[in-house]
DSSP file (Angstrom, degrees, kcal/mol; ACC not computed):
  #  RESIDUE AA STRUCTURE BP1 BP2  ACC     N-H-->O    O-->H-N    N-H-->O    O-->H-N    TCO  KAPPA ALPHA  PHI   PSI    X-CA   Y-CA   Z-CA
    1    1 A X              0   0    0      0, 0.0     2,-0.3     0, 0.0     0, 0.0   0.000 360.0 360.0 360.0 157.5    0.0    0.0    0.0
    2    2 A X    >>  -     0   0    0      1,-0.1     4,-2.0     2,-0.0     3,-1.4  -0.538 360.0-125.1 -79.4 144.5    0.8    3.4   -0.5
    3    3 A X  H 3> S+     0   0    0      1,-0.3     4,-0.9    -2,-0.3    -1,-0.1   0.754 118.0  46.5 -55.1 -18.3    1.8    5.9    2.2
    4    4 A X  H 34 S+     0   0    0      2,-0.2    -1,-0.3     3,-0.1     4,-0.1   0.087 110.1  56.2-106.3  12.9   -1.1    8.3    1.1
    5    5 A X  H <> S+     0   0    0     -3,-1.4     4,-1.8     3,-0.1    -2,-0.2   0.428 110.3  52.2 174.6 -65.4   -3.5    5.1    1.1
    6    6 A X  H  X>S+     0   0    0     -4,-2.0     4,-2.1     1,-0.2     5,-0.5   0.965 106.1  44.1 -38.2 -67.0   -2.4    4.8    4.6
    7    7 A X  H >X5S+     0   0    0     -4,-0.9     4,-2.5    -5,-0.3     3,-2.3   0.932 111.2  57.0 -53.4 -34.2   -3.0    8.0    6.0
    8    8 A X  H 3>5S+     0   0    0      1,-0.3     4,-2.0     2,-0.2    -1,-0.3   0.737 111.2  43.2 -88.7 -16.1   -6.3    8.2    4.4
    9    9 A X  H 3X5S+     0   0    0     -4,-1.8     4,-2.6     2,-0.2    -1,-0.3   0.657 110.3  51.9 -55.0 -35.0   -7.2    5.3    6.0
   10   10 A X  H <X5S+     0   0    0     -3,-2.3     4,-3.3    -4,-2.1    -2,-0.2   0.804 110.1  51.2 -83.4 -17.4   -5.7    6.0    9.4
   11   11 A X  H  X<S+     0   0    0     -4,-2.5     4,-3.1    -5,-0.5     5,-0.3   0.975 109.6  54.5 -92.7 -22.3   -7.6    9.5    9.5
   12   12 A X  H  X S+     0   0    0     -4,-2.0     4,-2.1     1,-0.2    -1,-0.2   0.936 109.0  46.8   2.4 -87.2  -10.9    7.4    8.6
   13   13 A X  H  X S+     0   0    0     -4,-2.6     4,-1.4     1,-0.2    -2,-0.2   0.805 108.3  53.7 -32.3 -48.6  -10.3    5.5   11.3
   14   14 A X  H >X S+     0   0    0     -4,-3.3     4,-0.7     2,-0.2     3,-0.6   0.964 109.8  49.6 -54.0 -51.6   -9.7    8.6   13.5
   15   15 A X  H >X S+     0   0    0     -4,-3.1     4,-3.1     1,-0.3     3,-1.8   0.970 113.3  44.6 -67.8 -42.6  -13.1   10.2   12.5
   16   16 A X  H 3X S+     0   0    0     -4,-2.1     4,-1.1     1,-0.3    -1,-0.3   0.799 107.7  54.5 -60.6 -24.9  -15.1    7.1   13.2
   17   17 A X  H << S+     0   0    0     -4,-1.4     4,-0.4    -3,-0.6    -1,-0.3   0.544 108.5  51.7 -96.4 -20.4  -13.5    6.5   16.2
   18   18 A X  H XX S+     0   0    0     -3,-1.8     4,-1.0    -4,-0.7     3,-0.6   0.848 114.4  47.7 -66.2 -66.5  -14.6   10.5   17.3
   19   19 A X  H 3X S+     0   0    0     -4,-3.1     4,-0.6     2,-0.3    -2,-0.2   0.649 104.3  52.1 -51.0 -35.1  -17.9    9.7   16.5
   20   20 A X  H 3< S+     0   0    0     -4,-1.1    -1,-0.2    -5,-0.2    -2,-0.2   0.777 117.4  46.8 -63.0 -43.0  -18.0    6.6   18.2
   21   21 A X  H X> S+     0   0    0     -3,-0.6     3,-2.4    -4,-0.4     4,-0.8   0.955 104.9  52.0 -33.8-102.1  -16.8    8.9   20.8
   22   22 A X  H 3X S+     0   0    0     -4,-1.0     4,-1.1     1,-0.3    -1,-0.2   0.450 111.4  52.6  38.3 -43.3  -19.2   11.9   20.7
   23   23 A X  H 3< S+     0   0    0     -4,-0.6     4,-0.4     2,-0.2    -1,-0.3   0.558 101.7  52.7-116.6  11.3  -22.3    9.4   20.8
   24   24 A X  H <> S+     0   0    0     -3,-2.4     4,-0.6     2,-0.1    -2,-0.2   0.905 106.1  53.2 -82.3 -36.7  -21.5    7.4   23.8
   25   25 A X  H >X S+     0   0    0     -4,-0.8     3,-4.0     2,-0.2     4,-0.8   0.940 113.1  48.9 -51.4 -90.2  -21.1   10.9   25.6
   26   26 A X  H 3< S+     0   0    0     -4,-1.1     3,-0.4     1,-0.4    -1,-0.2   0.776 118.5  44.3  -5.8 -52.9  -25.4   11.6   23.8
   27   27 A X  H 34 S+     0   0    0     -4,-0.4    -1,-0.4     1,-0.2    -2,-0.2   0.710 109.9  48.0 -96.3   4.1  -26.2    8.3   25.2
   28   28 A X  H << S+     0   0    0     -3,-4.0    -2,-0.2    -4,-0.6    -1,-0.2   0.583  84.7 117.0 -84.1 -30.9  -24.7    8.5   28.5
   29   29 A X     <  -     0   0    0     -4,-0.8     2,-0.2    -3,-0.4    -3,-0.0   0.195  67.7-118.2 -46.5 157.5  -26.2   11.8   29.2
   30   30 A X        -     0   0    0      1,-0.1    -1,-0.1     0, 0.0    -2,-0.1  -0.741  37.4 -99.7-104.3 156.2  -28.8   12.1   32.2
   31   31 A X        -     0   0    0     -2,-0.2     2,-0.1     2,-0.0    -1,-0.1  -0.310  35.9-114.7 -60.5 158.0  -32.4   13.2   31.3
   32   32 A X        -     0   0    0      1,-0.1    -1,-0.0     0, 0.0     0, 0.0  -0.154  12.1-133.7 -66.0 176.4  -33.4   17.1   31.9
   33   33 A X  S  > S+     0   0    0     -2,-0.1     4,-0.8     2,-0.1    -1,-0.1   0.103 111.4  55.4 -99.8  -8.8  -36.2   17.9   34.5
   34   34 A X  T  4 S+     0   0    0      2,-0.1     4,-0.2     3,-0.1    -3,-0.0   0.412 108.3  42.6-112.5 -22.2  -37.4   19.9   31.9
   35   35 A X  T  > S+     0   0    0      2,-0.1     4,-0.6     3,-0.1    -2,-0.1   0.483 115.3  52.1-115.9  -8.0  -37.6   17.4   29.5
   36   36 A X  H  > S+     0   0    0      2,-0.1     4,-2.5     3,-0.1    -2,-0.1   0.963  94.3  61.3 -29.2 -94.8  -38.9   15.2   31.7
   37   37 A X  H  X S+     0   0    0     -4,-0.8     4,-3.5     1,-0.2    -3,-0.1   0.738 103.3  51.4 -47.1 -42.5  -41.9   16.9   33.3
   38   38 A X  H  > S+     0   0    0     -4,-0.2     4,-2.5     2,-0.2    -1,-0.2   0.947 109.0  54.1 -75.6 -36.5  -44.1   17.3   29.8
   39   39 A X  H  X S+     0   0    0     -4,-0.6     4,-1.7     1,-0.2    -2,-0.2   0.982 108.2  51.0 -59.3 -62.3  -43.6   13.4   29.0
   40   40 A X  H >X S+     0   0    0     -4,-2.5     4,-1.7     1,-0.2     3,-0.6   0.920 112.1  43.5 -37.8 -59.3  -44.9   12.6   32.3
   41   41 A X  H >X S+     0   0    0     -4,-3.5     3,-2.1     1,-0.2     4,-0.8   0.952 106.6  56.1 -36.8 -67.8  -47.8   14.6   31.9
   42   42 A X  H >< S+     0   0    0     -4,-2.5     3,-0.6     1,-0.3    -1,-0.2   0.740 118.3  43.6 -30.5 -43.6  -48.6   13.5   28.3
   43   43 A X  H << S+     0   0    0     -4,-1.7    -1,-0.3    -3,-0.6    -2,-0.2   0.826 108.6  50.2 -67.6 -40.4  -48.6   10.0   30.0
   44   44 A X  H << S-     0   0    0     -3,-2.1    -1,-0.3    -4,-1.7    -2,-0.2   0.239 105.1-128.8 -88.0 -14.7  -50.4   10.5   33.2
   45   45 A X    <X  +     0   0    0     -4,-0.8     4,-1.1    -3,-0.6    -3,-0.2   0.642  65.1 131.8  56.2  44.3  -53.1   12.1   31.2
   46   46 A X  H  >  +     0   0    0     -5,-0.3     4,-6.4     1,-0.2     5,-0.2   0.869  66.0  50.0 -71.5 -52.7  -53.3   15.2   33.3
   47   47 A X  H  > S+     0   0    0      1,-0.2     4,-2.3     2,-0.2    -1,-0.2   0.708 105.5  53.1 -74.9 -13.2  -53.2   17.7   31.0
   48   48 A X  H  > S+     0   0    0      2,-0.2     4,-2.7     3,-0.1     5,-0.3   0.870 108.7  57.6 -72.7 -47.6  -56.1   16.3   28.6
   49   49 A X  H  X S+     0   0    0     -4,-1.1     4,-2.3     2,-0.2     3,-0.3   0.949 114.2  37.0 -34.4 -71.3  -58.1   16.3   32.1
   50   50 A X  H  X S+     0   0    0     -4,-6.4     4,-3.3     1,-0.2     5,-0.3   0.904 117.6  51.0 -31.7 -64.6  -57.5   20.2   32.6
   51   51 A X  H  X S+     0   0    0     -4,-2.3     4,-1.4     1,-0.2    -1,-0.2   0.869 111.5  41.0 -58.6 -46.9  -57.8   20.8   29.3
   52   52 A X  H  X S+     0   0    0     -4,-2.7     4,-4.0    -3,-0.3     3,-0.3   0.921 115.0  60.9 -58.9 -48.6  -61.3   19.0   28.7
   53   53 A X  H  X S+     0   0    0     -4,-2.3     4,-2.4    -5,-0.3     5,-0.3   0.878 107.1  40.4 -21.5 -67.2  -62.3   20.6   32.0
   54   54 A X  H  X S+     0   0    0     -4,-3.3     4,-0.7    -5,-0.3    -1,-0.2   0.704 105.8  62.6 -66.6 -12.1  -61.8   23.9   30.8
   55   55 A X  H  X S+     0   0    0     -4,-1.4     4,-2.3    -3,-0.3    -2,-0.2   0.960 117.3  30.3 -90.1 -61.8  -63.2   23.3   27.7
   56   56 A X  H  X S+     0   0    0     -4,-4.0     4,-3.0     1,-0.2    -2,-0.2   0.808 109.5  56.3 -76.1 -26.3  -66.5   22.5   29.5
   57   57 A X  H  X S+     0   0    0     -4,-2.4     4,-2.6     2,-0.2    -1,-0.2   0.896 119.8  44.0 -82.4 -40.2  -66.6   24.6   32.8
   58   58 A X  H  X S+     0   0    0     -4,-0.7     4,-1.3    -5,-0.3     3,-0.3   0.999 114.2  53.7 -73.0 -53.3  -66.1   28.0   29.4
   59   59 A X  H  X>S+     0   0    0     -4,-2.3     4,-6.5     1,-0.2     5,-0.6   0.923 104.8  51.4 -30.8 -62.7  -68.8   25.9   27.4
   60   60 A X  H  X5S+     0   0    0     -4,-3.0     4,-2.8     1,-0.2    -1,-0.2   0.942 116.8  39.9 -44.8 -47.0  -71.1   26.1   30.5
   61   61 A X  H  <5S+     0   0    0     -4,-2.6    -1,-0.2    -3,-0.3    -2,-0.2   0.759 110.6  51.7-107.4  12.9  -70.6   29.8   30.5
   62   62 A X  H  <5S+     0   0    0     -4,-1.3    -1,-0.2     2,-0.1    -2,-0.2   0.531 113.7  50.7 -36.0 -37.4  -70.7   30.5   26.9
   63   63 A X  H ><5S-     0   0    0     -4,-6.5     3,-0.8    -5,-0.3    -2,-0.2   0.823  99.4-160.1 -78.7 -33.2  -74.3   28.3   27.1
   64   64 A X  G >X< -     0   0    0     -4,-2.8     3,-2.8    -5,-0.6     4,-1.7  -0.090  39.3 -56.5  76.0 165.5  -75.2   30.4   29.8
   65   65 A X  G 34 S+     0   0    0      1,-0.3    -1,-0.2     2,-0.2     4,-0.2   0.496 125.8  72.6 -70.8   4.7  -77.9   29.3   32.0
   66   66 A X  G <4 S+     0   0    0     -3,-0.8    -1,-0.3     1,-0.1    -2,-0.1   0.640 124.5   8.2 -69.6 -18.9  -80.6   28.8   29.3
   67   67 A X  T X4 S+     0   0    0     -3,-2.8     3,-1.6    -7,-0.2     4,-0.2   0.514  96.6  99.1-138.9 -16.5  -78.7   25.8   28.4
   68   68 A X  G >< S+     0   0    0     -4,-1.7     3,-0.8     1,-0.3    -3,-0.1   0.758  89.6  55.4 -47.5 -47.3  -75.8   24.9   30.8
   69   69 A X  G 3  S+     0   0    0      1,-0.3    -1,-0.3    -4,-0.2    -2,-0.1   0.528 110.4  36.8 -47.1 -56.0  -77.9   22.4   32.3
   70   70 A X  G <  S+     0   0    0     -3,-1.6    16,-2.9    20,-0.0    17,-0.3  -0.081 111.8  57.1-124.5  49.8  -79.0   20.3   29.4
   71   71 A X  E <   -A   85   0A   0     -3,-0.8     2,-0.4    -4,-0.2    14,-0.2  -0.844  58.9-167.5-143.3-172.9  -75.7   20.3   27.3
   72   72 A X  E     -A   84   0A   0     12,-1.4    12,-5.9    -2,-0.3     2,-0.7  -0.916  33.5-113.8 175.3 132.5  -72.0   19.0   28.5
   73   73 A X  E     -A   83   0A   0     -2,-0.4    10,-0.2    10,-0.2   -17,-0.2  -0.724  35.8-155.2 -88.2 146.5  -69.2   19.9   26.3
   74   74 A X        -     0   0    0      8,-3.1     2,-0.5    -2,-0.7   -18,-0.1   0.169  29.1 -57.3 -78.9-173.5  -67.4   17.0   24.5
   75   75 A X        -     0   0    0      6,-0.1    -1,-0.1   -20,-0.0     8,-0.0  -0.795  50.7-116.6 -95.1 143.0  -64.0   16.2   23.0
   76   76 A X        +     0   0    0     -2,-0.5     5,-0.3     5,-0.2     2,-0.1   0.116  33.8 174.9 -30.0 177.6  -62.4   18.2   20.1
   77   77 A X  B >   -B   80   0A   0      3,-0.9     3,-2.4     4,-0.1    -2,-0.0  -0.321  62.2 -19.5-160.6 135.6  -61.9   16.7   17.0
   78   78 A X  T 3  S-     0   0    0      1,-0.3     3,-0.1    -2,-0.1    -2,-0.0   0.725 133.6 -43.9   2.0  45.7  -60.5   18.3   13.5
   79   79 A X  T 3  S+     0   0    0      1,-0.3    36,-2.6    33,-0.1    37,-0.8   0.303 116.8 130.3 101.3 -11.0  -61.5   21.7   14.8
   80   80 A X  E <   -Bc  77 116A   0     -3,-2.4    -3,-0.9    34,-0.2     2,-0.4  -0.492  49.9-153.6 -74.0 174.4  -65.0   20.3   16.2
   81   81 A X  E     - c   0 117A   0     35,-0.8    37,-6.6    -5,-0.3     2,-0.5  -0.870  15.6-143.0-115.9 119.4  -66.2   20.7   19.3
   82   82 A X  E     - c   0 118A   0     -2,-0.4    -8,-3.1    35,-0.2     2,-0.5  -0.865  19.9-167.8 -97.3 132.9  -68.8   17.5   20.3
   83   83 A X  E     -Ac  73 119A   0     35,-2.9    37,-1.3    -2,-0.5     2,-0.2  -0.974  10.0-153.6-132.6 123.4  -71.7   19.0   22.4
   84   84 A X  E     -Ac  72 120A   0    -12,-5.9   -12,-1.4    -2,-0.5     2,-0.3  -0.742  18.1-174.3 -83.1 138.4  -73.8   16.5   24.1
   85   85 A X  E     -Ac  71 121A   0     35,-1.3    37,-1.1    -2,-0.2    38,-0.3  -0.973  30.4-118.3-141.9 176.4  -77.1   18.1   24.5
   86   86 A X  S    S-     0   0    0    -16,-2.9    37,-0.3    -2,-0.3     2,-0.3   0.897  88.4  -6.8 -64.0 -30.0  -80.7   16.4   26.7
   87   87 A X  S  > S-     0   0    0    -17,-0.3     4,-1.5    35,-0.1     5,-0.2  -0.925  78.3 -94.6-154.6 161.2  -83.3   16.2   23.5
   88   88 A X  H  > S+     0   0    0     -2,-0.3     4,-0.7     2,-0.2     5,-0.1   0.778 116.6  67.5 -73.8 -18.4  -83.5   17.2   20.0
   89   89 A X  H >> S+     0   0    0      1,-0.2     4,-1.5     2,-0.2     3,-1.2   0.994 100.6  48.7 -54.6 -54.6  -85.4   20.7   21.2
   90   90 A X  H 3> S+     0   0    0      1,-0.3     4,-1.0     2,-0.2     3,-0.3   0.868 110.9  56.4 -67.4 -40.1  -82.4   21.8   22.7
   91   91 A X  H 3X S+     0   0    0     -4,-1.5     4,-1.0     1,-0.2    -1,-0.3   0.563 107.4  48.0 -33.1 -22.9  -80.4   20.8   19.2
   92   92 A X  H << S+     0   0    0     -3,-1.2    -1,-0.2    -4,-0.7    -2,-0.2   0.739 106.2  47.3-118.7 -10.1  -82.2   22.7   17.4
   93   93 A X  H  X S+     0   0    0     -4,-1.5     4,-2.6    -3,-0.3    -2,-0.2   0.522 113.4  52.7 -82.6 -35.4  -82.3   25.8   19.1
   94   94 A X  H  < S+     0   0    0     -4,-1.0    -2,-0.2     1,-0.2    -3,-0.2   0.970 109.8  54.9 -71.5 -22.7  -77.9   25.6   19.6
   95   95 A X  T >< S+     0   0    0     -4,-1.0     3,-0.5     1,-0.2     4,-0.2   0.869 102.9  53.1 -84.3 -14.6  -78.1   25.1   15.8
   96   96 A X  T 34 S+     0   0    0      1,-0.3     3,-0.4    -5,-0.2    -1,-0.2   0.983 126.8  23.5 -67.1 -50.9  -80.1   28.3   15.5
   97   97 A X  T 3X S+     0   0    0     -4,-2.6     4,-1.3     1,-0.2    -1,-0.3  -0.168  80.9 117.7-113.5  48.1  -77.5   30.0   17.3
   98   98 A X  H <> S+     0   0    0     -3,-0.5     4,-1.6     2,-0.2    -1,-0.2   0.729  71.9  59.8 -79.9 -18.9  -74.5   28.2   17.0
   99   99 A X  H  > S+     0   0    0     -3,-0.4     4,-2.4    -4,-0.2    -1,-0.1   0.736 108.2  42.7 -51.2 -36.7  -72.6   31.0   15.2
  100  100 A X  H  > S+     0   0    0      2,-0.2     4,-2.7     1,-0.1    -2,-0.2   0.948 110.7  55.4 -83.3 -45.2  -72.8   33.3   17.8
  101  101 A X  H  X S+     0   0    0     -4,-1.3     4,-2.3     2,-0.2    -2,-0.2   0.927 109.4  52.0 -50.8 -48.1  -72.1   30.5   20.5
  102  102 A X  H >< S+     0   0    0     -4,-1.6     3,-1.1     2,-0.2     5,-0.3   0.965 110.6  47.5 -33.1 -78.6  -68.6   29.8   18.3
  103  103 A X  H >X S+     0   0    0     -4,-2.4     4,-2.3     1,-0.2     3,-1.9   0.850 110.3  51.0 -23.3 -53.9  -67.7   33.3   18.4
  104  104 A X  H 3X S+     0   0    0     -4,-2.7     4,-1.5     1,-0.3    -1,-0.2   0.856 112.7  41.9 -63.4 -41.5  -68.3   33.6   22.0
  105  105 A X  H << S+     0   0    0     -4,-2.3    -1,-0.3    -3,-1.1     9,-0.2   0.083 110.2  59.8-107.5  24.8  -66.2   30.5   23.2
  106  106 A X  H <4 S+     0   0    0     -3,-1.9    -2,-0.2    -4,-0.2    -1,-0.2   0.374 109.5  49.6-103.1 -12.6  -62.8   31.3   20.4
  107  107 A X  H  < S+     0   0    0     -4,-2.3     3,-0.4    -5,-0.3    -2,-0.2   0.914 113.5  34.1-103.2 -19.4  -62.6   34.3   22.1
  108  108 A X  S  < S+     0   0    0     -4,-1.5    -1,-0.2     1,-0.3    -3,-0.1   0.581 137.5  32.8 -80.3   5.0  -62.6   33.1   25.8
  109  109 A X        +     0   0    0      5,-0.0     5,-0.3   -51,-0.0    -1,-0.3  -0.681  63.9 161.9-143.2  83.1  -60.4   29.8   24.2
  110  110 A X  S >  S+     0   0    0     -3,-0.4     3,-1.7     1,-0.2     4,-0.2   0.930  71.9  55.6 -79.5 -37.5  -58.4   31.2   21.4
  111  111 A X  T 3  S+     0   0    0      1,-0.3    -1,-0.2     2,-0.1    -5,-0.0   0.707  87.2  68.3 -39.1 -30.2  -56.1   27.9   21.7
  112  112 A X  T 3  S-     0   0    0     -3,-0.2    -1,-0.3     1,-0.1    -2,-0.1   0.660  89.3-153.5 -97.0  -2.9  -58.4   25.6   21.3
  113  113 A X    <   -     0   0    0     -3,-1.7     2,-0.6    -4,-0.2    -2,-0.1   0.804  25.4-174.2  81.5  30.0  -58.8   26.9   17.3
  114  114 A X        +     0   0    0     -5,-0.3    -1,-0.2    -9,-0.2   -34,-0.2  -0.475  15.6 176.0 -51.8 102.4  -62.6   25.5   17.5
  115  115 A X        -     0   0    0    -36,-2.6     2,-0.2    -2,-0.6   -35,-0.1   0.580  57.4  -5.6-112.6  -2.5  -64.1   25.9   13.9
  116  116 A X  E     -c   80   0A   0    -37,-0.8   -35,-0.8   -14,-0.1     2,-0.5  -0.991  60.4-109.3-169.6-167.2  -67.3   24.4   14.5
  117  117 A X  E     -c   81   0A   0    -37,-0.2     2,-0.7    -2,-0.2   -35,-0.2  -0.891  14.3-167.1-131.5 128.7  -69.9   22.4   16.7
  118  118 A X  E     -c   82   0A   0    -37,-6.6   -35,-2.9    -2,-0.5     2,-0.7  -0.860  22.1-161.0 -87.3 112.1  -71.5   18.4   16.4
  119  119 A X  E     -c   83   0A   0     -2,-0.7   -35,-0.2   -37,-0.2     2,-0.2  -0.967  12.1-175.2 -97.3 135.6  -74.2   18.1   18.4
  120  120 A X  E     -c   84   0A   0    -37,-1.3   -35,-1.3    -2,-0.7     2,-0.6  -0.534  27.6-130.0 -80.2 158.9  -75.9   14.8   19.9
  121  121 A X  E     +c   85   0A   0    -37,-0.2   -35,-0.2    -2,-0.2   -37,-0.1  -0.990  40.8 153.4-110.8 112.7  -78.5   14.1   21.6
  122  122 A X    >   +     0   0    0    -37,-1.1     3,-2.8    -2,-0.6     4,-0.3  -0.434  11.4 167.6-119.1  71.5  -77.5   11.8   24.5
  123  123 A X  T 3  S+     0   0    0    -37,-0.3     3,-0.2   -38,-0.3   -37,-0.1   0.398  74.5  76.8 -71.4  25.1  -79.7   11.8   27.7
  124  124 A X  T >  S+     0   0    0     -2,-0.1     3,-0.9     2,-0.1    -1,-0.3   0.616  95.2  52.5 -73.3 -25.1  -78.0    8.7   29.1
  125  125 A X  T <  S+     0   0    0     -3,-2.8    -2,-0.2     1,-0.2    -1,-0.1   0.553 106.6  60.2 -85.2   4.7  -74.7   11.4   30.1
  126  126 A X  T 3  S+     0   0    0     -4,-0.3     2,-1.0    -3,-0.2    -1,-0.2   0.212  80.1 103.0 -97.5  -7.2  -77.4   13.6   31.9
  127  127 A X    <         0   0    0     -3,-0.9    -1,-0.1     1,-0.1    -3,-0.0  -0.567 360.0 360.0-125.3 123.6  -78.6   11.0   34.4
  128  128 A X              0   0    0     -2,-1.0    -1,-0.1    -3,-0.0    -3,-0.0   0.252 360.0 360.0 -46.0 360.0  -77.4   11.4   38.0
């Protein structure tokens, strides 16, 4: 072999051997507390509680008491909002005003990017 054959070989070697280097240090490394703390949640399902929580306790007072009563807000879903409500009377009055209701709960939840609302009728989630 050649001397230049060599070298180019040994400094090959060198870099892989750096690298080799460089990602035992990566994997040896201790977790963050920072990086930590959101995985836990995500697992523990906390933060879906809150959030679904909030989503309904602002529903309630977006329905206001005319309605609060016989509707329970749902889960999101491509921008929907599911609203369970007691009978198809009470459907058919939120789809008369469901525009205005929209408005009213993006601007007291601009996060939750809500672009409309499904409503169902389920009175089996309305009895205590």
């Amino acid at each position: 072999m050649s001397s230049m054959q060599q070298d180019f070989d040994e400094h090959e070697f060198d870099q892989a051997a750096r690298l080799i280097d460089q990602r035992r240090i990566y994997a040896r490394r201790p977790r963050t507390i920072d990086r930590l703390i959101p995985r836990i949640i995500a697992r523990s399902g906390v933060a879906g509680t809150q959030a679904s929580q909030e989503l309904d306790s602002t529903w309630k007072q977006v329905a206001g008491k005319q309605w609060s009563n016989c509707t329970m807000a749902g889960p999101v879903r491509r921008g929907s909002l599911e609203v369970f409500v007691t009978d198809s009377m009470v459907l058919q009055e939120l789809v008369f005003h469901q525009q205005d209701l929209l408005q009213q709960l993006n601007q007291k939840l601009p996060q939750t990017k809500i672009s409309a609302f499904r409503f169902r009728v389920d009175p089996a989630r309305f009895k205590h």
